[in-house]
Residue frames relative to the residue before (quaternion, step in Angstrom):
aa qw qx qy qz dx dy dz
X 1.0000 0.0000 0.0000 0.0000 0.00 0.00 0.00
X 0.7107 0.5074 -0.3421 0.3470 3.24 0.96 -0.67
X 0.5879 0.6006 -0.2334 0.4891 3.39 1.34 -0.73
X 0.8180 0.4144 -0.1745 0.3588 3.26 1.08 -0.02
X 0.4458 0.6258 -0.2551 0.5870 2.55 2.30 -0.20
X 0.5271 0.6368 -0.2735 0.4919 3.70 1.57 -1.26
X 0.5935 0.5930 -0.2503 0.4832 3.68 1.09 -1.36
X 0.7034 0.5110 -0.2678 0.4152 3.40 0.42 -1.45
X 0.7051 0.5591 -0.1756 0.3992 3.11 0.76 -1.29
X 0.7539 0.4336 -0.2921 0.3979 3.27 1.12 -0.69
X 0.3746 0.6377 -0.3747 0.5592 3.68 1.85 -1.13
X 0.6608 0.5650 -0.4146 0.2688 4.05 0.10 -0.86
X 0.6308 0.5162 -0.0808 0.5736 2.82 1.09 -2.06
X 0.8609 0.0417 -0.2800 0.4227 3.66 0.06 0.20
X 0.2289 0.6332 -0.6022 0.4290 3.51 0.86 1.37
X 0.8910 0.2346 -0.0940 0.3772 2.96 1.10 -1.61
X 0.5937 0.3774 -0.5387 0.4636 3.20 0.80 0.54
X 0.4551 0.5363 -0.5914 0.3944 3.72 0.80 0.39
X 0.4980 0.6436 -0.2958 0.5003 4.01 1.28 -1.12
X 0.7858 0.2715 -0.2979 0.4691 3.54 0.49 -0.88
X 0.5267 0.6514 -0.4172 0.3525 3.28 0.99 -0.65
X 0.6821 0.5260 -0.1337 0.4902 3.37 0.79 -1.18
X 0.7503 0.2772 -0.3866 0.4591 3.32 0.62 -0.47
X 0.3782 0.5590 -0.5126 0.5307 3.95 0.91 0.14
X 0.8757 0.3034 -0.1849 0.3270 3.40 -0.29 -0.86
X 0.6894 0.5389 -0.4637 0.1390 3.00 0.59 0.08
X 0.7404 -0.5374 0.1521 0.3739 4.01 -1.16 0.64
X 0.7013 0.5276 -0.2242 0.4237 3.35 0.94 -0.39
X 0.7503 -0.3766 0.1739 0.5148 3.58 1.00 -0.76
X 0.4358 -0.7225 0.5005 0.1939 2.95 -1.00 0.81
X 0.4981 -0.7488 0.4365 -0.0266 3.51 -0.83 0.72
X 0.4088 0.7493 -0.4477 0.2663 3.90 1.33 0.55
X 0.7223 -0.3417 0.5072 0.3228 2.63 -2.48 0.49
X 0.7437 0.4336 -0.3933 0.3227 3.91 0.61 -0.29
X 0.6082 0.3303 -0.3909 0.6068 3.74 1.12 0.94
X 0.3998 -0.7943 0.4125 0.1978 3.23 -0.70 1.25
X 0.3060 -0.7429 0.5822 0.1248 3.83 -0.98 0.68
X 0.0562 -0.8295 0.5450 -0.1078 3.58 -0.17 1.74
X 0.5737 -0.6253 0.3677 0.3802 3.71 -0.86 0.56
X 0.4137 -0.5993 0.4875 0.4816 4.05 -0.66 0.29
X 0.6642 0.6055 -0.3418 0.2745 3.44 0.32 -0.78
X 0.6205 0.4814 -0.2520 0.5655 3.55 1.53 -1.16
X 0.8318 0.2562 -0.0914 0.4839 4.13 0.79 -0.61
X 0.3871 -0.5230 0.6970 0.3012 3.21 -2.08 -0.07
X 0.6172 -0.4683 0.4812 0.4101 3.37 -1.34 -0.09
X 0.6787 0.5796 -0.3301 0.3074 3.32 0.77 -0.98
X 0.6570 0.5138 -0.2174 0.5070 3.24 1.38 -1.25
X 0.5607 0.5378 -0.4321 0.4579 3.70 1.03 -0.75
X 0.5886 0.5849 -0.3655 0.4218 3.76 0.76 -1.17
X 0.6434 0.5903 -0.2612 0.4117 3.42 0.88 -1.11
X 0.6878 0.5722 -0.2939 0.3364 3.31 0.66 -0.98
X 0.7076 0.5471 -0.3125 0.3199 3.14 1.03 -1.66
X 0.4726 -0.8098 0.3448 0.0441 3.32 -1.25 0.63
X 0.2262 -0.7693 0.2303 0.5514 3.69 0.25 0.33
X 0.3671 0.6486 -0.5717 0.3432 4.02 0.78 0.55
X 0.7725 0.4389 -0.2481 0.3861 3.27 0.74 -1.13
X 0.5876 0.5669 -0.3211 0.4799 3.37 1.33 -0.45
X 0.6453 0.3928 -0.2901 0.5875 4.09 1.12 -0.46
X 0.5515 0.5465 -0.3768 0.5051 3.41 0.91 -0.58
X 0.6999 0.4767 -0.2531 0.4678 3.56 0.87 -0.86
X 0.7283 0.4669 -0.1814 0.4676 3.20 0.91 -1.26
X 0.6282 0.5452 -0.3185 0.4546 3.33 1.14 0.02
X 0.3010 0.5269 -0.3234 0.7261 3.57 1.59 -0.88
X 0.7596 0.2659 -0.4378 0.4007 3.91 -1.15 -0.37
X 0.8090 0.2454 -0.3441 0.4086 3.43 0.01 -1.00
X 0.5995 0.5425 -0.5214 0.2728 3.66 0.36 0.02
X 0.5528 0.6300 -0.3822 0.3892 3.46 1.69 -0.82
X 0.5717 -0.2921 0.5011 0.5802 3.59 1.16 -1.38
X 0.7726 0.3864 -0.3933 0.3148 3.33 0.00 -0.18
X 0.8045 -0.4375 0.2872 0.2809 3.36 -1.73 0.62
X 0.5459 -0.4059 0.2774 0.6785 3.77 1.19 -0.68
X 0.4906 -0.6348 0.5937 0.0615 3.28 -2.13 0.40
X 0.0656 -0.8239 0.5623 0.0253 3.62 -1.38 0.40
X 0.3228 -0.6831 0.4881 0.4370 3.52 -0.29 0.25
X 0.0424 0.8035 -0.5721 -0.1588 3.52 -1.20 0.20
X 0.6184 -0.5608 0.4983 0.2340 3.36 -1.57 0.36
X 0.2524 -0.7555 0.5877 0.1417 3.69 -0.60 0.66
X 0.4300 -0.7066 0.3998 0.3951 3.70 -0.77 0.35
X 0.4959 0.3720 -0.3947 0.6782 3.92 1.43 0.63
X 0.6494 -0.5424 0.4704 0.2506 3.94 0.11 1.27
X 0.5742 0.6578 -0.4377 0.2143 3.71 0.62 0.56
X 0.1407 -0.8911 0.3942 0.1752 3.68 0.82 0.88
X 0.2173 0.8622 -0.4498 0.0838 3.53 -0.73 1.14
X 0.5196 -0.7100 0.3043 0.3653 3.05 -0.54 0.82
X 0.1235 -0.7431 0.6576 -0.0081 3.91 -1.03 1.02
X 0.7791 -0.5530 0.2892 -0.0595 2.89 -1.73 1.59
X 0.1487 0.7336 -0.6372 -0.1837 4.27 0.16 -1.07
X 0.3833 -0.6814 0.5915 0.1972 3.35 -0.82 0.92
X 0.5114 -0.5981 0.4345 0.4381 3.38 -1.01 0.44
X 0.5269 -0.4946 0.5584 0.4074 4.50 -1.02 0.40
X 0.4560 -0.5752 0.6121 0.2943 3.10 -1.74 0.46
C-alpha cells in the first residue's frame, strides 16, 4: 500500500507541473499571479487599468519572454479581469 500511495503521489506532482507547464506556454497569454484578478462587480476597467503597476507589468513582461515570447503587459479585460498577455514574436 505504501508503494502505491508513493506512486500516486508522484503521477500528482507531475500532472501538475505538466498543468503549469502548459499554462506558461501557451501562445496567446500567459496567465500570472503578477496581474491582479479583481471582482467585476467591485470595479470599472478603467480603474482596474489604474491599479496595475509598473512592477507588475515587468514582472509580467518577464514571465512572457521566458516562455518564448517577444515581451509582456498586463492587461485589462472588459469584465475587470487583469491578466497578463503575451506579443508574439512578427513574421
Amino acid at each position: 500500500i505504501y508503494i502505491i500511495c508513493e506512486i500516486m503521489n508522484r503521477l500528482i506532482l507531475f500532472l501538475i507541473l505538466c498543468f503549469t507547464f502548459l499554462l506558461i506556454t501557451q501562445k496567446s497569454s500567459v496567465h500570472a499571479d503578477t496581474c491582479l484578478h479583481n471582482e467585476p462587480s467591485k470595479c470599472t476597467q478603467a480603474d482596474n487599468a489604474n491599479e496595475i503597476t509598473d512592477q507588475e507589468n515587468d514582472q509580467c513582461n518577464n514571465l512572457c519572454i521566458n516562455a518564448g515570447h517577444v515581451s509582456g503587459h498586463c492587461s485589462v479585460s472588459s469584465d475587470c479581469f487583469q491578466y497578463c498577455l503575451c506579443q508574439e514574436k512578427g513574421l
